[in-house]
Steps between C-alpha positions, in 0.01 A plus 500: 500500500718598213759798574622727276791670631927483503513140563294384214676789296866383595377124420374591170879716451639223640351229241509767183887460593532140486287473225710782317841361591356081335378688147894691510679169608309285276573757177846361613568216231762258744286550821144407245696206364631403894119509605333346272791210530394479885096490410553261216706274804229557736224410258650180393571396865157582578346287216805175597332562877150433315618256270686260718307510831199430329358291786516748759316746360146356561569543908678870384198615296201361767680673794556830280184538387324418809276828593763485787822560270356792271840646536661174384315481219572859395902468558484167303332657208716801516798413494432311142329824350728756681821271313269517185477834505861596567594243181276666311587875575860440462462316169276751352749813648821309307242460168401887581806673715344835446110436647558706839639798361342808535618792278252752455569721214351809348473408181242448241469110581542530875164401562482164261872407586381550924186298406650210266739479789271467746301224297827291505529543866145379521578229292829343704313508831194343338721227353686498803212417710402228229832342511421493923147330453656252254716394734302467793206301232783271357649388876128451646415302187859279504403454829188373464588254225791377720242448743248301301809308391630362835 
């Protein structure tokens, strides 16, 4: 049964906050340069992980996507598009630092600069959320050649 009361209210406070404080950190040049460093070192140890144990991932991918492991299978694709994503986002926000801000004016243009900025917005997530399904397509597909290969 779904609830609408304070707790939902304070969870949806709770994540507007997070998500609030990410967009003001990451309009921060040194900490969007820091994470995107960590991602990057993530992604490329994820891919060596894929790339050099090559053998074992036959036995990883038959137990994950058992109808048992549906979890498995979720976390293991995941974690490649939620890194994807992240690369993606912070590449586009040092290409375009200004996407997330929100100044409303009252002037003539108000309404085309508000909407042109709100295309742009639209545009980093969707190429954000490309950059995540790349990834996840490119490791399943090294994968699978490595596979057919040993």
């Amino acid at each position: 049964m779904i609830q609408f009361g304070k707790k939902s209210e304070r969870d949806d406070e709770i994540i507007a906050e997070r998500m609030n404080r990410f967009v003001a950190d990451v309009a921060d040049r040194t900490y969007l340069k820091r994470s995107l460093a960590v991602f990057l070192l993530l992604n490329v140890l994820l891919w060596a992980g894929v790339v050099l144990i090559a053998i074992y991932q036959s036995w990883i991918l038959i137990r994950l996507f058992s109808r048992d492991q549906g979890k498995g299978m979720v976390i293991l694709l995941g974690i490649p598009f939620g890194l994807g994503l992240y690369i993606t986002y912070l590449f586009l926000r040092m290409l375009i630092p200004d996407v997330e801000d929100v100044d409303i004016d009252s002037d003539f243009m108000s309404g085309y600069n508000y909407s042109r900025n709100s295309q742009r917005r639209w545009y980093v997530w969707i190429g954000a959320v490309v950059g995540g399904v790349v990834n996840v397509l490119s490791i399943v597909l090294v994968g699978i050649y490595l596979l057919r290969g040993f």
